[in-house]
N, C-alpha and C positions, 0 to 999 in steps of 0.2 A: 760693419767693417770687420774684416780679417785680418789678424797682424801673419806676416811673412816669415819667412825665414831668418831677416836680419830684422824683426821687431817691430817694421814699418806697416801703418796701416794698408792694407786694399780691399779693392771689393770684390766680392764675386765672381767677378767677371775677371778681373785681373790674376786670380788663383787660379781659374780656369786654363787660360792663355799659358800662365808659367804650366801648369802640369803640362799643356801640349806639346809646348816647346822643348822639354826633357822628355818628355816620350817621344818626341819626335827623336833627338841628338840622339838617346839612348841606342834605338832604332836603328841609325841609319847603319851602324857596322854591321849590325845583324843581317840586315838584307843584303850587304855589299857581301858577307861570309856566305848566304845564302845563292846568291845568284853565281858566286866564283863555285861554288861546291855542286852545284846544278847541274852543271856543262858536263857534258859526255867526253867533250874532247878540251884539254886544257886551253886556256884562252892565253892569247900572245898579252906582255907586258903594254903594249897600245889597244887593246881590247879592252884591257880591266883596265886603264885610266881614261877611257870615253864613260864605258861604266857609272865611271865614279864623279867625273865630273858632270854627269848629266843626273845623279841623284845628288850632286851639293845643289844641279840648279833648281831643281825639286824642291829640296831641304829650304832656299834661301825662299821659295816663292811661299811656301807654306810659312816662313818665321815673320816674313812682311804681312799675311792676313793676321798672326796675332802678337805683330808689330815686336818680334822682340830678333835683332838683328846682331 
């Protein structure tokens, strides 16, 4: 077993999940900054919040495979 961040044992596998889960969060402004700086032609305020709301549903289905919501 591996103690955490606040002390508490876990295993392997549960250190795993937390790194993904912060590389994922970390991540997501990045590609959001990334995909708005892309475009040739600037994208309307309803363009960049489809965007966005389709990479939280991304974000959310990726944090249910390693359960941390």
């Amino acid at each position: 077993m591996i103690k955490d961040y606040d002390g508490k044992k876990q295993s392997p596998k549960e250190r795993a999940k937390d790194m993904v889960a912060m590389a994922l969060n970390g991540r997501m402004v990045e590609l959001y900054e990334e995909i708005r700086d892309s475009q040739t032609e600037p994208m309307t305020d309803r363009e960049a919040k489809l965007i966005e709301d389709q990479l939280q549903k991304l974000l959310d289905r990726c944090y249910k495979i390693v359960r941390r919501n």
